[in-house]
ZADO-1210 file (C-alpha; in nm, 4 decimals, padded with zeros to 6 digits):
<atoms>
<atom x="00.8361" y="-03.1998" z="-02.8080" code="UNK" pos="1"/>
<atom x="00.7626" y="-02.8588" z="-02.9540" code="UNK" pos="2"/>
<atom x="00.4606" y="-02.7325" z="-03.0284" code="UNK" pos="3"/>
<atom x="00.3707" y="-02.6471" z="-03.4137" code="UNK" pos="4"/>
<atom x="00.1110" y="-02.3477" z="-03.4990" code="UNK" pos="5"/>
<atom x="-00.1942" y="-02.6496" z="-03.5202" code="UNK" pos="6"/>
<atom x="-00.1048" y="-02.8006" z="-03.1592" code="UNK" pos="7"/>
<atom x="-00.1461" y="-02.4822" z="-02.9536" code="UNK" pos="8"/>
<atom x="-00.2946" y="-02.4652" z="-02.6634" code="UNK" pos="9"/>
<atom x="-00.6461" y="-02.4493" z="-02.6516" code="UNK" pos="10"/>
<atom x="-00.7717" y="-02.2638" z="-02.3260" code="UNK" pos="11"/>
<atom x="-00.6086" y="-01.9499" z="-02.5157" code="UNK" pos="12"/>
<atom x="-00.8312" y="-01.7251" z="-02.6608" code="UNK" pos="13"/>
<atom x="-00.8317" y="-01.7017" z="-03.0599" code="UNK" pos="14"/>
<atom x="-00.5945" y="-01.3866" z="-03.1870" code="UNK" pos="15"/>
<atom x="-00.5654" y="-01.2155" z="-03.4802" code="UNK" pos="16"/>
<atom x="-00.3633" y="-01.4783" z="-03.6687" code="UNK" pos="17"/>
<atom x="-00.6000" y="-01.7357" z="-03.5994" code="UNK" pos="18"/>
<atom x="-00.8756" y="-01.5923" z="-03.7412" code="UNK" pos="19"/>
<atom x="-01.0731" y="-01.5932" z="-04.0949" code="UNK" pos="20"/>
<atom x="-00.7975" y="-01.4227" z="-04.3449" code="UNK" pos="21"/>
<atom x="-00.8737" y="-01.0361" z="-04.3652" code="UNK" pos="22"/>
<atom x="-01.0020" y="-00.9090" z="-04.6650" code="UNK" pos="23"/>
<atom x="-01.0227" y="-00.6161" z="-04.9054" code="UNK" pos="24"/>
<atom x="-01.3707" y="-00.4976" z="-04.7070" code="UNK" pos="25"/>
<atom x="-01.1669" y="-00.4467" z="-04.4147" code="UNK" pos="26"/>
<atom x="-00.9181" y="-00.2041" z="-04.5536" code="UNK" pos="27"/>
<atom x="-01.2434" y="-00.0108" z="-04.6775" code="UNK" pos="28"/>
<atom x="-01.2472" y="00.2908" z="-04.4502" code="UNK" pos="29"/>
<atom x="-00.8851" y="00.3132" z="-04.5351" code="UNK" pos="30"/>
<atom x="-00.9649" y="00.3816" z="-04.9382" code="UNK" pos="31"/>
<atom x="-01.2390" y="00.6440" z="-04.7990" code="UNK" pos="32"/>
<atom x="-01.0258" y="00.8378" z="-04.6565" code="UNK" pos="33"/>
<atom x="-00.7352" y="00.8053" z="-04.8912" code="UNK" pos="34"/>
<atom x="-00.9889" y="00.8933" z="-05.2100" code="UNK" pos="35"/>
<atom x="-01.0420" y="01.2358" z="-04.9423" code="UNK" pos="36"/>
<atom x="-00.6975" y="01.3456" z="-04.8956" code="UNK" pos="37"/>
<atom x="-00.6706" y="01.2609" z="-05.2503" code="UNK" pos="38"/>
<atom x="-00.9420" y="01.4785" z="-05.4022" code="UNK" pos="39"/>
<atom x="-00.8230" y="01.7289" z="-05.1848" code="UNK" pos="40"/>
<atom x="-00.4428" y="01.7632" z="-05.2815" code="UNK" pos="41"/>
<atom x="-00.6003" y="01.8142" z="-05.6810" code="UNK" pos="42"/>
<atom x="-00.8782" y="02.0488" z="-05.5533" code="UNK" pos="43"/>
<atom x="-00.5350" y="02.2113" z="-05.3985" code="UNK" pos="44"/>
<atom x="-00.2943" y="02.1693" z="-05.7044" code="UNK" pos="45"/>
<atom x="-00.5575" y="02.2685" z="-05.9393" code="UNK" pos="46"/>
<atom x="-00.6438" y="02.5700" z="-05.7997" code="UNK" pos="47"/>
<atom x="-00.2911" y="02.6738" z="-05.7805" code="UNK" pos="48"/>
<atom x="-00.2487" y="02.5792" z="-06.1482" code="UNK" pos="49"/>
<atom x="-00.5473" y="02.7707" z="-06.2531" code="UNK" pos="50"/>
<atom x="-00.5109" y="03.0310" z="-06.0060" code="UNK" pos="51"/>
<atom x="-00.0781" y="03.1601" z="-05.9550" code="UNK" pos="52"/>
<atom x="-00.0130" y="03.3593" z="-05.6005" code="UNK" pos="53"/>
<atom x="00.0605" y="03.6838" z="-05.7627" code="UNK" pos="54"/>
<atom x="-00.3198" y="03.6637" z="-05.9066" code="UNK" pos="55"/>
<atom x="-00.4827" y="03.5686" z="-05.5730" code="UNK" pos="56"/>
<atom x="-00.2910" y="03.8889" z="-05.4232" code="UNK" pos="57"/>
<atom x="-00.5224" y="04.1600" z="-05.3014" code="UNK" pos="58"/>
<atom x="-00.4588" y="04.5007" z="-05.4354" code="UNK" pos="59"/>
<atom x="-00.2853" y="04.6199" z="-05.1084" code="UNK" pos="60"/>
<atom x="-00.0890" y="04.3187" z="-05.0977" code="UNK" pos="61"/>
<atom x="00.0698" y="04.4091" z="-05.4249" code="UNK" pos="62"/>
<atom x="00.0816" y="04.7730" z="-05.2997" code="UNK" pos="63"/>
<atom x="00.3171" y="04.6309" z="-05.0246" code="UNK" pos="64"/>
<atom x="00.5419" y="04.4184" z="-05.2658" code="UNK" pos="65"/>
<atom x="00.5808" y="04.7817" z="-05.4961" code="UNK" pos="66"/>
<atom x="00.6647" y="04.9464" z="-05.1946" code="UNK" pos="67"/>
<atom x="00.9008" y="04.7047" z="-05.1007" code="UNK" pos="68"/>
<atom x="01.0234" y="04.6240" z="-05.4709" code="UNK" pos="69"/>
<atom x="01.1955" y="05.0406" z="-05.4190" code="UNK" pos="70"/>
<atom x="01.3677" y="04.9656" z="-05.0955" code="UNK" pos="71"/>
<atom x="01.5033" y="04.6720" z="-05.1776" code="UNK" pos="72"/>
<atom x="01.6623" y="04.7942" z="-05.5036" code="UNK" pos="73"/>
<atom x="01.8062" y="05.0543" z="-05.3418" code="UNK" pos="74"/>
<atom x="01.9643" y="04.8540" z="-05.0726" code="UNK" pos="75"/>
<atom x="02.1077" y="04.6436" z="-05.3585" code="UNK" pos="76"/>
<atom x="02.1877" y="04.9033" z="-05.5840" code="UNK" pos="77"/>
<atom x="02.0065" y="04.8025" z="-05.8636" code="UNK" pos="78"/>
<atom x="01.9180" y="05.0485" z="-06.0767" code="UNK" pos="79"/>
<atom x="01.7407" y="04.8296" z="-06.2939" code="UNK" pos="80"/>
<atom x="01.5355" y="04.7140" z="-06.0904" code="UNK" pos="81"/>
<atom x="01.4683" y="05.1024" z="-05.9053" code="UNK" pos="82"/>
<atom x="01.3666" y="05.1941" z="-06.2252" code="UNK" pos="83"/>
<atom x="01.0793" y="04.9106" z="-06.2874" code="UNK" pos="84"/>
<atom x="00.9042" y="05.0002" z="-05.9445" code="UNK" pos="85"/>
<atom x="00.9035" y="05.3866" z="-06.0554" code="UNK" pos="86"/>
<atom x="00.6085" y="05.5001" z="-06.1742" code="UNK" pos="87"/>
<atom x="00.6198" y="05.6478" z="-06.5949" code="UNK" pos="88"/>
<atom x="00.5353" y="06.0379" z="-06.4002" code="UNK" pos="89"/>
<atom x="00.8964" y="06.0099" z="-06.1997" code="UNK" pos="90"/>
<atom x="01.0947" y="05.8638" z="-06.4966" code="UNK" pos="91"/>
<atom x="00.9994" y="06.1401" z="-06.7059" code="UNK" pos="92"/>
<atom x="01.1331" y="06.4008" z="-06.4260" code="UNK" pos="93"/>
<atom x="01.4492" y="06.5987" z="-06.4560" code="UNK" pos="94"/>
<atom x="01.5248" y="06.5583" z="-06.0719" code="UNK" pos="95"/>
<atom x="01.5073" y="06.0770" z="-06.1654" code="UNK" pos="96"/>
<atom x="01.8605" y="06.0128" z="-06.0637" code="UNK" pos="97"/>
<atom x="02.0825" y="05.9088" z="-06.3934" code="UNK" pos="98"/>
<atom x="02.2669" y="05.5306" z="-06.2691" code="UNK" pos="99"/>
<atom x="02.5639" y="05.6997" z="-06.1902" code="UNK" pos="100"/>
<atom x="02.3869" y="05.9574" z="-05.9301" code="UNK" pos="101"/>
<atom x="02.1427" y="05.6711" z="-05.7983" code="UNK" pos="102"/>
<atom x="02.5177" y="05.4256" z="-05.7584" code="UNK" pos="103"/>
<atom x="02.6528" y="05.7356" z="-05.5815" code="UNK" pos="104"/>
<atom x="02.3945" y="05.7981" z="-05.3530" code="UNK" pos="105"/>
<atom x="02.3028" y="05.4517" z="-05.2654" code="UNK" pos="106"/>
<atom x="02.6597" y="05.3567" z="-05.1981" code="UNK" pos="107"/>
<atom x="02.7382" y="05.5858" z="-04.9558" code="UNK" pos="108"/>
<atom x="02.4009" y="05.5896" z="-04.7819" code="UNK" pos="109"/>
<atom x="02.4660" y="05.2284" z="-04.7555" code="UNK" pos="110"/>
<atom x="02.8511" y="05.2265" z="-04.6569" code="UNK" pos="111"/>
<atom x="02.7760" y="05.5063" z="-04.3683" code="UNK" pos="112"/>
<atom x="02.3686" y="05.3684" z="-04.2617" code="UNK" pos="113"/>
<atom x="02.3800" y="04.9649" z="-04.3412" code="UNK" pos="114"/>
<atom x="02.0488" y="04.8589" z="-04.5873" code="UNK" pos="115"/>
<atom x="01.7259" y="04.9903" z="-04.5340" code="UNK" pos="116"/>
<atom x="01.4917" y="04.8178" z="-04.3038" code="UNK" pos="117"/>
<atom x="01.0926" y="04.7838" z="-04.3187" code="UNK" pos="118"/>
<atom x="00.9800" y="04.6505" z="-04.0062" code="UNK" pos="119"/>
<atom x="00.6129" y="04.8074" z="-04.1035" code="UNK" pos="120"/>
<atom x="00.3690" y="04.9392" z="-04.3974" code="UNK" pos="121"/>
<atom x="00.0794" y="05.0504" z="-04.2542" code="UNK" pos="122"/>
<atom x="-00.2845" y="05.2638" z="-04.3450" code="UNK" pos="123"/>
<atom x="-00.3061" y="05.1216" z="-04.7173" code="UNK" pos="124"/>
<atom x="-00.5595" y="05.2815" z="-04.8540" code="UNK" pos="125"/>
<atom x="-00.6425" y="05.1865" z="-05.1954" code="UNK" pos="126"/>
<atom x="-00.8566" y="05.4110" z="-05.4672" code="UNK" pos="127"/>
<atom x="-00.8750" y="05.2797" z="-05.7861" code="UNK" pos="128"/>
<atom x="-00.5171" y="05.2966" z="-05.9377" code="UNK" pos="129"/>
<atom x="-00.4135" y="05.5244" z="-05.6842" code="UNK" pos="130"/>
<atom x="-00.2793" y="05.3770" z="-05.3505" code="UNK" pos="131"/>
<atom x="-00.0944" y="05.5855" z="-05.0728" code="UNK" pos="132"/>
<atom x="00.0876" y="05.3922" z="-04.7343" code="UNK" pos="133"/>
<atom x="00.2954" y="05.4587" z="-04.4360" code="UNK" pos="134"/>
<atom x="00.5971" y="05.3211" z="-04.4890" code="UNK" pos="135"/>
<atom x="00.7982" y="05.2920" z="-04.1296" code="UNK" pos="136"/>
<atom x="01.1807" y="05.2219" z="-04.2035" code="UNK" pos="137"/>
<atom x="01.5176" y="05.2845" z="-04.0390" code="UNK" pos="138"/>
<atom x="01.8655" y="05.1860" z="-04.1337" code="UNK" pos="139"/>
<atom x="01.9989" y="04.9022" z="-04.0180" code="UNK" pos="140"/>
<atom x="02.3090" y="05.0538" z="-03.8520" code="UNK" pos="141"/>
<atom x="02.0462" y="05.3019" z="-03.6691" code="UNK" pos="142"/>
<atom x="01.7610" y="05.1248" z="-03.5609" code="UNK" pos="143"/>
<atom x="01.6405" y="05.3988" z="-03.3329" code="UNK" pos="144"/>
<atom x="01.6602" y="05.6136" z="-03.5999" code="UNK" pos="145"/>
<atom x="01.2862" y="05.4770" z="-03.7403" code="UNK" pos="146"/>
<atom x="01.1234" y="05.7427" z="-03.9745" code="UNK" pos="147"/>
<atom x="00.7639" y="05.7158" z="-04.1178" code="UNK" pos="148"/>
<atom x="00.7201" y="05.7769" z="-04.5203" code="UNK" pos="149"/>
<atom x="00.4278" y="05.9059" z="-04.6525" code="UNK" pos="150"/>
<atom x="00.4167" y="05.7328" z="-05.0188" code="UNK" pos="151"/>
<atom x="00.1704" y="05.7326" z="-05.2679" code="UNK" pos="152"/>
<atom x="00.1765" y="05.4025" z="-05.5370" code="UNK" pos="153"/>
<atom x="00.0004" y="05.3798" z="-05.8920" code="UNK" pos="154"/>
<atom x="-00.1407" y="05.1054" z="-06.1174" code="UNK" pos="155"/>
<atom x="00.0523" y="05.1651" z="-06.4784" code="UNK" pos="156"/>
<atom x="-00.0505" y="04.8371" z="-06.7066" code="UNK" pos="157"/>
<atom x="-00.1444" y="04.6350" z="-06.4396" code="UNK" pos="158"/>
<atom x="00.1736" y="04.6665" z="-06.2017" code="UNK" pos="159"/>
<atom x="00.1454" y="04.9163" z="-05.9159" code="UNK" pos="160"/>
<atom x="00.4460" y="05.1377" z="-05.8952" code="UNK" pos="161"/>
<atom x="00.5985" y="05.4132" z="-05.6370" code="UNK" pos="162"/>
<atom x="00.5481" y="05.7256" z="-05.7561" code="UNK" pos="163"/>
<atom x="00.6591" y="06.0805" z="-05.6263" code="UNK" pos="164"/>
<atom x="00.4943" y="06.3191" z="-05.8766" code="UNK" pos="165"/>
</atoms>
């Protein structure tokens, strides 16, 4: 005849079924540590909230995203956006390319070189609202071609900007 759960065999040591029921204390160091990971996701989320990236930026990290803000709009020819990272000093020149000149120029750079690359900015230095960098970029049809940029960027209204002038 088969043995039920209450006729087992007694020279085997109790397991974990046959003891006492668990109970809530047991599952206590569990809660600990889930109240931890838990206070720390909304330490996390709230700071975020409070806090957005492009605030936590340092000044030379938002030098690099002006810098790179140019390039890239000239690699996608948009003149829109060439114009925002421009500082007020070069819009006001007579040499700032009109759309049609900065379409033209682009387009063929791009059609004979491939887009712009930045493997590099280096030697930020920044000086109140002034900020200059070493920008080291080739094309991407002529890597060995790299060339190093001096450029200088400027705070206008709280956005830093490339500026020639």
């Amino acid at each position: 005849m088969a043995k039920g759960p209450r006729d087992q065999d007694s020279s085997r040591p109790a397991g974990p079924s046959d003891a006492e029921p668990r109970s809530w204390k047991d599952a206590w160091p569990f809660l600990v540590a889930l109240a931890v990971v838990l206070v720390g996701v909304i330490w996390i989320a709230t700071s975020y909230l409070m806090r957005p990236a492009d605030d936590r930026m340092s000044d030379g990290a938002r030098v690099q995203h002006a810098i790179d803000d140019l390039y890239t709009a000239r690699g996608q020819l948009d003149y829109a956006s060439f114009r925002a990272a421009t500082c007020a000093a070069d819009l006001a020149s007579d040499s700032f390319p009109s759309e049609t000149a900065f379409l033209e120029q682009n387009r063929a750079s791009l059609e004979e070189n491939g887009p712009i690359v930045i493997p590099e900015i280096s030697d930020i230095t920044v000086s109140g609202d002034r900020a200059t960098a070493q920008v080291h970029w080739h094309f991407d049809d002529k890597p060995d071609q790299e060339q190093t940029t001096d450029v200088v960027v400027v705070r206008e209204d709280g956005d830093w900007k490339v500026c020639t002038s």
